[in-house]
N, CA, C and O atoms as a MOPAC input file, in Angstrom:
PM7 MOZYME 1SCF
protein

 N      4.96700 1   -10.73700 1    15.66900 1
 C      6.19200 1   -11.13500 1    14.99600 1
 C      6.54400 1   -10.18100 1    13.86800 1
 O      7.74400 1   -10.02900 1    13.63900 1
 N      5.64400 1    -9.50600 1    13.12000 1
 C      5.38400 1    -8.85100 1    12.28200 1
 C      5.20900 1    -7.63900 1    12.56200 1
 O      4.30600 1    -7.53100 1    13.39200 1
 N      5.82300 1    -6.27700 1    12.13900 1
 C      5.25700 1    -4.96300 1    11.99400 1
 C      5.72300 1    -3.94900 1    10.91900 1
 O      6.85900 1    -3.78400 1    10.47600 1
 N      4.50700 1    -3.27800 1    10.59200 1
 C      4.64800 1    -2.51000 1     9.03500 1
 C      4.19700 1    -1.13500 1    10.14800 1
 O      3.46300 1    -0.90000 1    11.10900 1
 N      5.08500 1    -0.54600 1     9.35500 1
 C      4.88900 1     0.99700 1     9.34900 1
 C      4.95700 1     1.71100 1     8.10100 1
 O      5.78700 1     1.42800 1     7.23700 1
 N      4.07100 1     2.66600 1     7.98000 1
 C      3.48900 1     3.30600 1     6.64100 1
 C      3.68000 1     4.54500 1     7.08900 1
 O      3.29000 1     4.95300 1     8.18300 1
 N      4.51300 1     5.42500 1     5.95500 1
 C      4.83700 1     6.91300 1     6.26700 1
 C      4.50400 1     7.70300 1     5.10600 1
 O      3.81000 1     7.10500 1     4.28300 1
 N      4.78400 1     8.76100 1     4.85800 1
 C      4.54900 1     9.29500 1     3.29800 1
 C      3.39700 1    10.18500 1     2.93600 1
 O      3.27800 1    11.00700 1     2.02700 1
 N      2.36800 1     9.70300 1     4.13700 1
 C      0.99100 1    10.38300 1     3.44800 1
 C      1.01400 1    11.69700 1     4.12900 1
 O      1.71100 1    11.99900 1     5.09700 1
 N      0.05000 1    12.53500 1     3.41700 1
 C      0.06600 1    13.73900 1     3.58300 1
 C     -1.23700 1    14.82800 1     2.51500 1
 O     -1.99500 1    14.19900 1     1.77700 1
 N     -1.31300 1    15.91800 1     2.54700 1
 C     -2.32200 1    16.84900 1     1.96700 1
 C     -1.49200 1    17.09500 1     0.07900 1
 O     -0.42000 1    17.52000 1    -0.35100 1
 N     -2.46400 1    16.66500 1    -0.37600 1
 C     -1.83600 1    17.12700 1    -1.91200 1
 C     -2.90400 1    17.72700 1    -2.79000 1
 O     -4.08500 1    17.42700 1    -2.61000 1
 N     -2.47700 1    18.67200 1    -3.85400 1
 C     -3.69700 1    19.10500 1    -5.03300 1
 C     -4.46000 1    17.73500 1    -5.31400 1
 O     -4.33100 1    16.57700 1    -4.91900 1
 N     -5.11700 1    18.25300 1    -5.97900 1
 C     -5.28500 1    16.97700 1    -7.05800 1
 C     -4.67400 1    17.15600 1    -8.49900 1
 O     -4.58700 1    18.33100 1    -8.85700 1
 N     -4.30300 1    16.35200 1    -9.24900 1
 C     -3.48200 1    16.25000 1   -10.05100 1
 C     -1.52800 1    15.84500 1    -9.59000 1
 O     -0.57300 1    15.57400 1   -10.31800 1
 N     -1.66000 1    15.99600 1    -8.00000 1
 C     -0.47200 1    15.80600 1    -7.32500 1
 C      0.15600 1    14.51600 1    -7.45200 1
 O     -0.46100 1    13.51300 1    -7.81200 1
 N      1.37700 1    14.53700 1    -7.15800 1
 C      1.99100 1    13.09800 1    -6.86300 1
 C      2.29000 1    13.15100 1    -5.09300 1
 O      2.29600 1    14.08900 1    -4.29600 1
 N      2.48500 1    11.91400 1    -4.96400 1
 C      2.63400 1    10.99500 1    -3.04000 1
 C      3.30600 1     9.83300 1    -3.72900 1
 O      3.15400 1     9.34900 1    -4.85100 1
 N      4.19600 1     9.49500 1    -2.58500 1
 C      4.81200 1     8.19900 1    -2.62000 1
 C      4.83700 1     8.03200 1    -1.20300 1
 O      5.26600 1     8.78300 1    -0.32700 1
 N      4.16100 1     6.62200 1    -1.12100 1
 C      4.05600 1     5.76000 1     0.29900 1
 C      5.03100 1     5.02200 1     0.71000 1
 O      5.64400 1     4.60400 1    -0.27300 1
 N      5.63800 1     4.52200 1     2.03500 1
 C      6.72200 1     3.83000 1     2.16100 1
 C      6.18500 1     3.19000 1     3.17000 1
 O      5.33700 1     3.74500 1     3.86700 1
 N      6.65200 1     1.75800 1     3.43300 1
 C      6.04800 1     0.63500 1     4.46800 1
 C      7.24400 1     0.00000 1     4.51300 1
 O      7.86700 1    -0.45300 1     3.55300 1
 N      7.58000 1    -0.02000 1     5.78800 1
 C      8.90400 1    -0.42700 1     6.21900 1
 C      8.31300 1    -2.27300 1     6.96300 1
 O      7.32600 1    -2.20700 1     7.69600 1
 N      8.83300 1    -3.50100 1     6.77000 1
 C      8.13300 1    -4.03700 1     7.34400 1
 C      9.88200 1    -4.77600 1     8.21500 1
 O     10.96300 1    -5.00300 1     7.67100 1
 N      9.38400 1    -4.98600 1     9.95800 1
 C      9.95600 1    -5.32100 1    10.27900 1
 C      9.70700 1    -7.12200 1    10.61500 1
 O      8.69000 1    -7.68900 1    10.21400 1
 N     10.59100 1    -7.71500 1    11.24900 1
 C     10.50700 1    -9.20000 1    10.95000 1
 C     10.67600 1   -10.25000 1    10.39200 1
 O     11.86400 1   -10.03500 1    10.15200 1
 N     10.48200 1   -11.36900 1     9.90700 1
 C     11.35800 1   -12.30300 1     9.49300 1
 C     10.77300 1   -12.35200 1     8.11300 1
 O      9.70800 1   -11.78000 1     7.88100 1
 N     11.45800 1   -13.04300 1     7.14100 1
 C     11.06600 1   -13.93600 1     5.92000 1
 C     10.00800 1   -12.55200 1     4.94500 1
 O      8.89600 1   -12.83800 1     4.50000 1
 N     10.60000 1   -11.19200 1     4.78100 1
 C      9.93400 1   -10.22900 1     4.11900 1
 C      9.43800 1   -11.22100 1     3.15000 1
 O      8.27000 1   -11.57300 1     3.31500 1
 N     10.33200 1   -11.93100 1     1.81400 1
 C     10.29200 1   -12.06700 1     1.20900 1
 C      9.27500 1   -13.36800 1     0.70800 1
 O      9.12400 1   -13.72400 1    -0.46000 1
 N      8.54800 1   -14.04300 1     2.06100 1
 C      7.58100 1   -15.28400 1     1.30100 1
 C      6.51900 1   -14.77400 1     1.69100 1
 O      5.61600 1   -15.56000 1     1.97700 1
 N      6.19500 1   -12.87300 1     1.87400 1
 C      5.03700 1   -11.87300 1     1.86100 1
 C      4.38200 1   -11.46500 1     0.54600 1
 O      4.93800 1   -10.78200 1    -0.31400 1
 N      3.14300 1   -11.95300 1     0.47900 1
 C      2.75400 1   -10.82900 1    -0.69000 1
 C      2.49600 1   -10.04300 1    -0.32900 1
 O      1.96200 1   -10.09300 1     0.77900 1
 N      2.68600 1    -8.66400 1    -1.02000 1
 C      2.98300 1    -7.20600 1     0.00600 1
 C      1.32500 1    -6.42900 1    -0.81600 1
 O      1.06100 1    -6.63500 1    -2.00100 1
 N      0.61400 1    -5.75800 1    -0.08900 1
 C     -0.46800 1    -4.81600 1    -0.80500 1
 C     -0.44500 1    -3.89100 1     0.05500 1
 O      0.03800 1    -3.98000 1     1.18300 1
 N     -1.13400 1    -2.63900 1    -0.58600 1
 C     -1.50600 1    -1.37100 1    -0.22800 1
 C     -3.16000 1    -1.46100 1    -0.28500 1
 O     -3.56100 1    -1.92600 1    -1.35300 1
 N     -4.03400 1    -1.16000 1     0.51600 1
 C     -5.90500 1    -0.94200 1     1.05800 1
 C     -5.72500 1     0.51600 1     1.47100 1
 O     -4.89600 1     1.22200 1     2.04500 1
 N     -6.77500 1     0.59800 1     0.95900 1
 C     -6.80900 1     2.27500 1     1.51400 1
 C     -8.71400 1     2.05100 1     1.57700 1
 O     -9.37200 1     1.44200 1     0.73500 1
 N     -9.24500 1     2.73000 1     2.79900 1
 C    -10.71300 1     3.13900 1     3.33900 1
 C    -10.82700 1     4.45900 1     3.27500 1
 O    -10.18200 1     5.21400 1     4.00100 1
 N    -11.93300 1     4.96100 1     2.10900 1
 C    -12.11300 1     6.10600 1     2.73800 1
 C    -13.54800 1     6.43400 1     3.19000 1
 O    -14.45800 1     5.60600 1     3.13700 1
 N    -13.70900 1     7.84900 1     3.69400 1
 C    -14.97100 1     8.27600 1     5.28900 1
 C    -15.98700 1     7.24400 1     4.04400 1
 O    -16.05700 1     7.15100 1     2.81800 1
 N    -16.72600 1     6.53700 1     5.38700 1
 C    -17.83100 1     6.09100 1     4.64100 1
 C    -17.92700 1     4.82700 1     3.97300 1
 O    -18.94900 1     4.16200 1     3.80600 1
 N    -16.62200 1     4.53100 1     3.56500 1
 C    -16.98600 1     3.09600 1     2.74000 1
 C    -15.58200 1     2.07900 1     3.06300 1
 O    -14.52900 1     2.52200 1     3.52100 1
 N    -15.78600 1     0.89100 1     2.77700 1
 C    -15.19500 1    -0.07300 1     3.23500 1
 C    -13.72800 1     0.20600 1     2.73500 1
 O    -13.31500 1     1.01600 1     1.90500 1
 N    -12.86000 1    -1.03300 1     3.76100 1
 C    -11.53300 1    -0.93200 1     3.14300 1
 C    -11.52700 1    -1.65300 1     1.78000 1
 O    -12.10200 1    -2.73200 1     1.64100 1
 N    -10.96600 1    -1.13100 1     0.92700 1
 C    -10.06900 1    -1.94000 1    -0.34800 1
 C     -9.25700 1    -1.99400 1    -1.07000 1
 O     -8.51700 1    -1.03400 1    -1.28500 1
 N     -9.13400 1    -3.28600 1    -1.74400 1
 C     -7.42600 1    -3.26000 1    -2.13200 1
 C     -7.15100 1    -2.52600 1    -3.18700 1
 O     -8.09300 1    -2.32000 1    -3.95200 1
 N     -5.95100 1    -1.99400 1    -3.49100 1
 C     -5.49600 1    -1.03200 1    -4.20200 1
 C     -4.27300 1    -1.86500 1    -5.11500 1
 O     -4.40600 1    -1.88400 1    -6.33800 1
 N     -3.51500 1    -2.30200 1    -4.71000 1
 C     -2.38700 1    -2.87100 1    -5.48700 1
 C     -1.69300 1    -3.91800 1    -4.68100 1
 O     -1.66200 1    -3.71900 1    -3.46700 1
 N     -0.97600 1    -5.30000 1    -5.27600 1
 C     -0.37900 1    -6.22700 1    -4.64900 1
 C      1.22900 1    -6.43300 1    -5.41300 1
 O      1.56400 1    -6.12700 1    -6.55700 1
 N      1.70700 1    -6.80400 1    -4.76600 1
 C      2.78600 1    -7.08500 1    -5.64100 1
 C      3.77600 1    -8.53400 1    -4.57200 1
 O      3.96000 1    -8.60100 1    -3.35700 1
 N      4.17500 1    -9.41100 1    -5.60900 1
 C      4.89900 1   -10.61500 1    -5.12800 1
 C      6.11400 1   -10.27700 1    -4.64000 1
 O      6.49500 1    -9.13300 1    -4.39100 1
 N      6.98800 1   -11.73400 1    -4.44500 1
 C      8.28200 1   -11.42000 1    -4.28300 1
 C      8.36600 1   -11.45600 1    -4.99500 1
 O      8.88800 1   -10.34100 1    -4.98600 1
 N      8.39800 1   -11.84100 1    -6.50300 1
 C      9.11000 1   -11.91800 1    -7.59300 1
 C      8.97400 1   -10.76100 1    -8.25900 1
 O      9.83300 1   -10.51100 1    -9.10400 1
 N      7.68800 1    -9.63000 1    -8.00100 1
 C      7.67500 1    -8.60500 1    -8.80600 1
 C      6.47400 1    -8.40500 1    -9.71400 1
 O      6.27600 1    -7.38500 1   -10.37400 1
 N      5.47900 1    -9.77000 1    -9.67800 1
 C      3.83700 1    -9.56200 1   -10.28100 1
 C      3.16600 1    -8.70300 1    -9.35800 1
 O      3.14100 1    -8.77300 1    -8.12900 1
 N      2.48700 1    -7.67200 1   -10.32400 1
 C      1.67400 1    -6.89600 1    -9.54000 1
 C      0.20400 1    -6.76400 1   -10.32900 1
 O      0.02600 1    -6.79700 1   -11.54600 1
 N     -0.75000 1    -6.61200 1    -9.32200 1
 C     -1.59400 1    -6.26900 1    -9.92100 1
 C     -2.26500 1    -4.86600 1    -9.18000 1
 O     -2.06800 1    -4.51000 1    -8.01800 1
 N     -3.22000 1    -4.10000 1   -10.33700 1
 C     -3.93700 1    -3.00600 1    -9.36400 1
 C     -5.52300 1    -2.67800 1    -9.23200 1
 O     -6.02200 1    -3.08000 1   -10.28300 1
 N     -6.21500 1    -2.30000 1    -8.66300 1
 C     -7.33100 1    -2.21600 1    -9.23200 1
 C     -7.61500 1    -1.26900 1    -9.95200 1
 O     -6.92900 1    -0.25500 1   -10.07900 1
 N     -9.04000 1    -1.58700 1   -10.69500 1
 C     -9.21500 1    -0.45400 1   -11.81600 1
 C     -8.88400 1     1.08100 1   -11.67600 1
 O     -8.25100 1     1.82200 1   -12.42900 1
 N     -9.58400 1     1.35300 1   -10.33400 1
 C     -9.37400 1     2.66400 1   -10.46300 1
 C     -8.17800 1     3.19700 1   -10.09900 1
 O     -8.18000 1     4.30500 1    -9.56200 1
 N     -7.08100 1     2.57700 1   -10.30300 1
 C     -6.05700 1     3.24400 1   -10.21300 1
 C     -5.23500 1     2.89300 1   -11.20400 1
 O     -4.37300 1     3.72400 1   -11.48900 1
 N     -5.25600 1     2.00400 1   -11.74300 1
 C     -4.59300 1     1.28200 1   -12.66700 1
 C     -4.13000 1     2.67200 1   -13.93300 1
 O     -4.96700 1     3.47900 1   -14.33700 1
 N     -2.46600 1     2.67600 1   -14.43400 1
 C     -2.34100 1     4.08900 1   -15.03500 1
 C     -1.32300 1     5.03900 1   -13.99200 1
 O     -0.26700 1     5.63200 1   -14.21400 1
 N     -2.02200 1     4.91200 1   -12.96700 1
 C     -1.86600 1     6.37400 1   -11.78200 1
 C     -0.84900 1     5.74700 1   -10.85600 1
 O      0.20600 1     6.33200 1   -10.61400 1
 N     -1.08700 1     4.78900 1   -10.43100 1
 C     -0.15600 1     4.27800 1    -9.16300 1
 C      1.03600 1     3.18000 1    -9.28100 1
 O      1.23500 1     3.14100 1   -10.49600 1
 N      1.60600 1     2.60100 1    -8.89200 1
 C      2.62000 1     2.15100 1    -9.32900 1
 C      3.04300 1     1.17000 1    -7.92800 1
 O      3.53800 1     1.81100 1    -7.00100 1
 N      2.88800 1    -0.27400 1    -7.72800 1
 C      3.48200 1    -0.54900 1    -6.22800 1
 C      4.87900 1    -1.42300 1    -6.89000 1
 O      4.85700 1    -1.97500 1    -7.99000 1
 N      6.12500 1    -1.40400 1    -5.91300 1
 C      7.13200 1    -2.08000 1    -5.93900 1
 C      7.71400 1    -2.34500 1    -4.52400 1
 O      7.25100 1    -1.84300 1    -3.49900 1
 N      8.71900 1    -3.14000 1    -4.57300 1
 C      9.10400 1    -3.44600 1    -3.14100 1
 C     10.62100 1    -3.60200 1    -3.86300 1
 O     11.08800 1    -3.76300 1    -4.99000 1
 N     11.19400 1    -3.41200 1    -2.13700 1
 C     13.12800 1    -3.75300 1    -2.35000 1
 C     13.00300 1    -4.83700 1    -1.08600 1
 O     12.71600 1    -4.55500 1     0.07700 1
 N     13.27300 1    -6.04100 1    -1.59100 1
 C     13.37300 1    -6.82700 1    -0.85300 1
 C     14.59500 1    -6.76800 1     0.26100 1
 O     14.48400 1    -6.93500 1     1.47500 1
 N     15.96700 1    -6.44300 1    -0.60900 1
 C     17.15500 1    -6.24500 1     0.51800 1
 C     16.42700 1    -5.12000 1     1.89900 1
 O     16.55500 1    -5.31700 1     3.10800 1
 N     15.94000 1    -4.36900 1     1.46700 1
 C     15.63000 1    -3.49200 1     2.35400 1
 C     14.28800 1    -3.80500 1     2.84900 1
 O     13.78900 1    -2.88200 1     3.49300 1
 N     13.53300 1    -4.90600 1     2.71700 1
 C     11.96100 1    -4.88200 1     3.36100 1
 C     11.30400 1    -4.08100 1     3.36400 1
 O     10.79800 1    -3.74300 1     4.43400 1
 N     11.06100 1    -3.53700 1     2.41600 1
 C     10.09000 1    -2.43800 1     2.52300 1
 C      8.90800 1    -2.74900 1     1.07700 1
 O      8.95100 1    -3.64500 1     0.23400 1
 N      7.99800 1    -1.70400 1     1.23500 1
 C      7.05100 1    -1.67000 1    -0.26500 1
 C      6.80400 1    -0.22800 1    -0.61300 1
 O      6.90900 1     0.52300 1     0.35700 1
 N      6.52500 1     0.29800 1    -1.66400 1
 C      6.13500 1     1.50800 1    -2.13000 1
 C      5.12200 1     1.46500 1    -2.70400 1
 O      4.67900 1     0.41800 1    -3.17600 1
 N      4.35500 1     2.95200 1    -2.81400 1
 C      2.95900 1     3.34200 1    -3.74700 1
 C      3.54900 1     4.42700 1    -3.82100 1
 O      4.02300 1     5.10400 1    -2.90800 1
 N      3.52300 1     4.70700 1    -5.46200 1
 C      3.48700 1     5.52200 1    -6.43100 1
 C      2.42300 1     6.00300 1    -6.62800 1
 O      1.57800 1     5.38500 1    -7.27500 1
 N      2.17700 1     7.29100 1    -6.09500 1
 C      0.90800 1     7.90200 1    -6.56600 1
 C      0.89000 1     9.12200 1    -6.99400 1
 O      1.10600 1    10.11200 1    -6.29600 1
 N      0.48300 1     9.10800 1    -8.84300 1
 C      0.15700 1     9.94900 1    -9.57800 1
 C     -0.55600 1    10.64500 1    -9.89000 1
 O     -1.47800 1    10.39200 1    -9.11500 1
 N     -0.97400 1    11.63700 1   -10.66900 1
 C     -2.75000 1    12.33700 1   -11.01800 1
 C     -3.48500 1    11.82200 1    -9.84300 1
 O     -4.29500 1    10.89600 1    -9.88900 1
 N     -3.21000 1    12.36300 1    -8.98300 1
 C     -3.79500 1    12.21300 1    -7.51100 1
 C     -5.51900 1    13.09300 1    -8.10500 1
 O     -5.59400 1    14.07600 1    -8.84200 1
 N     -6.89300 1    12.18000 1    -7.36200 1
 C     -8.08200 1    12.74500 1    -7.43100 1
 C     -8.50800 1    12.48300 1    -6.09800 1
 O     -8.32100 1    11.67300 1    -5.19000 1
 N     -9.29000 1    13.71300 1    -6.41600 1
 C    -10.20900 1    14.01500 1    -4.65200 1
 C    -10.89300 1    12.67800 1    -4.20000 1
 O    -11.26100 1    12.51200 1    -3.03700 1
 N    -11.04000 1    11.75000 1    -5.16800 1
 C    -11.73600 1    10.32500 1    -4.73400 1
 C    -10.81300 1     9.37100 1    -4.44800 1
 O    -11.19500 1     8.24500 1    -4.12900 1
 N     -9.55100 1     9.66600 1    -4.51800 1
 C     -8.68000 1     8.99900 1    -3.85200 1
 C     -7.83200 1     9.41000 1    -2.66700 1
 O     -6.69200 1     8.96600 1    -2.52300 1
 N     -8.42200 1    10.30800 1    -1.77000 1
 C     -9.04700 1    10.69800 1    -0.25300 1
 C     -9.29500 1     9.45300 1     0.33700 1
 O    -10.40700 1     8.93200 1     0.25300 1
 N     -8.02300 1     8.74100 1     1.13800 1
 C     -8.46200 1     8.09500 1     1.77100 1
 C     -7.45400 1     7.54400 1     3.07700 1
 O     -6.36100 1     8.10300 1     3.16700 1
 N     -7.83900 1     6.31400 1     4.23300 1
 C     -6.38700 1     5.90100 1     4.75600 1
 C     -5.61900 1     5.09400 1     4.27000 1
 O     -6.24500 1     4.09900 1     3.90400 1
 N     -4.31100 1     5.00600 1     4.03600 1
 C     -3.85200 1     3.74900 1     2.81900 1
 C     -3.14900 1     3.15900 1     4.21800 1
 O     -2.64000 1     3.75600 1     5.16600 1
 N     -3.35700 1     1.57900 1     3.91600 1
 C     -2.55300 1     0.38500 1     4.99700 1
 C     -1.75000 1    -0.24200 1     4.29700 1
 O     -2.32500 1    -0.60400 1     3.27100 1
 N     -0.47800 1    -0.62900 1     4.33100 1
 C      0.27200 1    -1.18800 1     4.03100 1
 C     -0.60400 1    -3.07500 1     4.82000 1
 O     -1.18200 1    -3.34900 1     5.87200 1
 N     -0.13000 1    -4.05800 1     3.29600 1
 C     -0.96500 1    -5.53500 1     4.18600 1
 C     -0.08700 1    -6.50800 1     3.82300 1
 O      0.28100 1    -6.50900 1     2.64800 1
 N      0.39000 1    -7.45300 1     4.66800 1
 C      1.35100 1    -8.60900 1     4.34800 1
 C      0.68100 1    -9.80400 1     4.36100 1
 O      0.19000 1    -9.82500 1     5.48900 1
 N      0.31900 1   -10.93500 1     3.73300 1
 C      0.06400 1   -12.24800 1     3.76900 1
 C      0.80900 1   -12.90800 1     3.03600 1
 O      1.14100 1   -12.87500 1     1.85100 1
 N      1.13700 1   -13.83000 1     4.36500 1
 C      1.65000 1   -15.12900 1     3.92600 1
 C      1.42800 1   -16.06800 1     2.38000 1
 O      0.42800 1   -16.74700 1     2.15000 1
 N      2.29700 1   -15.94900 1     1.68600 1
 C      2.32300 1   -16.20200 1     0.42100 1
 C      2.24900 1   -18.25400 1     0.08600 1
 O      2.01300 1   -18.87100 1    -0.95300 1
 N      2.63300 1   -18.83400 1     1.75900 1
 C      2.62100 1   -19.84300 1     1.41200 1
 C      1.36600 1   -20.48400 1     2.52300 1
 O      0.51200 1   -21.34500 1     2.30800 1
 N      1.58300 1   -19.88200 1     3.45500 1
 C      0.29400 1   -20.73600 1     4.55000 1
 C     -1.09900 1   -20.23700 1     5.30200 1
 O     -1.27000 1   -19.94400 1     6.48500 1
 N     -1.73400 1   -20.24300 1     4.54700 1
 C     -3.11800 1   -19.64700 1     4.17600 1
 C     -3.61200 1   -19.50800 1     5.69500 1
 O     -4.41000 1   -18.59300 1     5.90100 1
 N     -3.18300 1   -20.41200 1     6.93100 1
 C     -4.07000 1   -19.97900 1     7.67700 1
 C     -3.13500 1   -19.31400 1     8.71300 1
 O     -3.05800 1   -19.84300 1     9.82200 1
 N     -2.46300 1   -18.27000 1     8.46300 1
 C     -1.39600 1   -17.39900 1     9.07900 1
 C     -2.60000 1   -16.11000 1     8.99300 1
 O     -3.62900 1   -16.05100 1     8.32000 1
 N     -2.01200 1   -15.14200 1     9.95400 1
 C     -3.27900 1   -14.35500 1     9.57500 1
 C     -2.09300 1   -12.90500 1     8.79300 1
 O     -0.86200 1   -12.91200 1     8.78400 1
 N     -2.88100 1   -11.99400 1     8.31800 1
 C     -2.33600 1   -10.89300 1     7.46400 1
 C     -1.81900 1   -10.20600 1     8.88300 1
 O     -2.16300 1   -10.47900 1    10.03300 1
 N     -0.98900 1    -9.34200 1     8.46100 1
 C     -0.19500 1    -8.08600 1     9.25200 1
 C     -0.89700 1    -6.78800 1     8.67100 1
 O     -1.35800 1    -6.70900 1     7.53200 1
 N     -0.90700 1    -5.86300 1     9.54600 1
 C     -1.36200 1    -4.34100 1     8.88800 1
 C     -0.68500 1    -3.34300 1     9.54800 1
 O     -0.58500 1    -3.21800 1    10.76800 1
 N     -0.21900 1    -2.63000 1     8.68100 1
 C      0.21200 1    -1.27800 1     9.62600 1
 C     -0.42900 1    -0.42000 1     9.83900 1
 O     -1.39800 1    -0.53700 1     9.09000 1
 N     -0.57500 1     0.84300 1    10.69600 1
 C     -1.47400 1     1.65500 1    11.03300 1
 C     -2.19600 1     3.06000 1    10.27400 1
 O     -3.01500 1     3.94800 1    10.51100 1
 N     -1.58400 1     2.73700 1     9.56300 1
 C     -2.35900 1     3.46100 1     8.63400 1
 C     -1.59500 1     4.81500 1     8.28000 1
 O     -1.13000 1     5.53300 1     9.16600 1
 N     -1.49400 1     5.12600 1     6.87300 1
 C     -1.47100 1     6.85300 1     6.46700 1
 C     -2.45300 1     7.51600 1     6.10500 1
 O     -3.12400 1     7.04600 1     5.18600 1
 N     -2.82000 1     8.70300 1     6.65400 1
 C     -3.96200 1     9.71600 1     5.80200 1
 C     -3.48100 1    10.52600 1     4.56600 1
 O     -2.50100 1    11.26700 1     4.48700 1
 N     -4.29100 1    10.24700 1     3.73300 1
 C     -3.80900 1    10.70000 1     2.12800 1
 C     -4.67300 1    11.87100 1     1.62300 1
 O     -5.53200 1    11.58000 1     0.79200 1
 N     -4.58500 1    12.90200 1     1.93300 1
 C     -5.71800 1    14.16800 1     1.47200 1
 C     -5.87200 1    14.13500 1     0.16000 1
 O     -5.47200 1    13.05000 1    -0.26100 1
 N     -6.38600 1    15.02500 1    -0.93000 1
 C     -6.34700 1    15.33700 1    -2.24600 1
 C     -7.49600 1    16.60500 1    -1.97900 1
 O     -8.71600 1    16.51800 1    -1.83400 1
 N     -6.88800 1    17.42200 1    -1.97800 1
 C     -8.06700 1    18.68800 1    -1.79100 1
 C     -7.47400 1    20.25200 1    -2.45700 1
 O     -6.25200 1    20.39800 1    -2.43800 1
 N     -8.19300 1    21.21100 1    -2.94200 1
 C     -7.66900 1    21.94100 1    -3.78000 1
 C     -7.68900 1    23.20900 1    -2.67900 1
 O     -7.24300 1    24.31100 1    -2.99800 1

């Protein structure tokens, strides 16, 4: 019913900027809480930033400063802002949708972008 597509990623310095785009197609964008996960070689997926419909976001530490997520609801989509790009933030970033009201809906994922940071 659901599909996200994630575009944007690509090879950058470090110290670079990237901006991610997740287009999500399907109904009711808006009763989604929208996040960005990124896995990189070797270690598990995790979350990176969430943001509501209303516009609360939160990020995790290590990015917190650097990245930036927002969404345009008219347009269904979400963004990552990514700043002072570091080689440890080498990874795949997924755009993730869950149901904001009925817990046993399952999440949506899109397929993933590869995000380099290499000098």
């Amino acid at each position: 019913q659901v599909q996200l597509v994630e575009s944007g990623g690509g090879l950058v310095q470090p110290g670079g900027s990237l901006s991610l785009s997740c287009a999500f197609s399907g109904s009711a964008f808006i009763t989604y809480v929208m996040a960005w996960y990124r896995q990189a070689p070797g270690k598990q997926r995790e979350l990176v930033a969430t943001i509501t419909s209303g516009g609360s976001t939160n990020y995790a530490d290590s990015v917190k400063g650097r990245f930036t997520i927002s969404r345009d609801n008219a347009r269904s989509a979400v963004y990552l802002q990514m700043n002072s790009l570091k080689p440890e933030d080498t990874a795949v970033y997924y755009c993730n949708a869950k149901d904001a009201v009925f817990s046993w809906r399952k999440d949506y994922w899109g397929q993933g972008t590869q995000v380099t940071v290499s000098s």
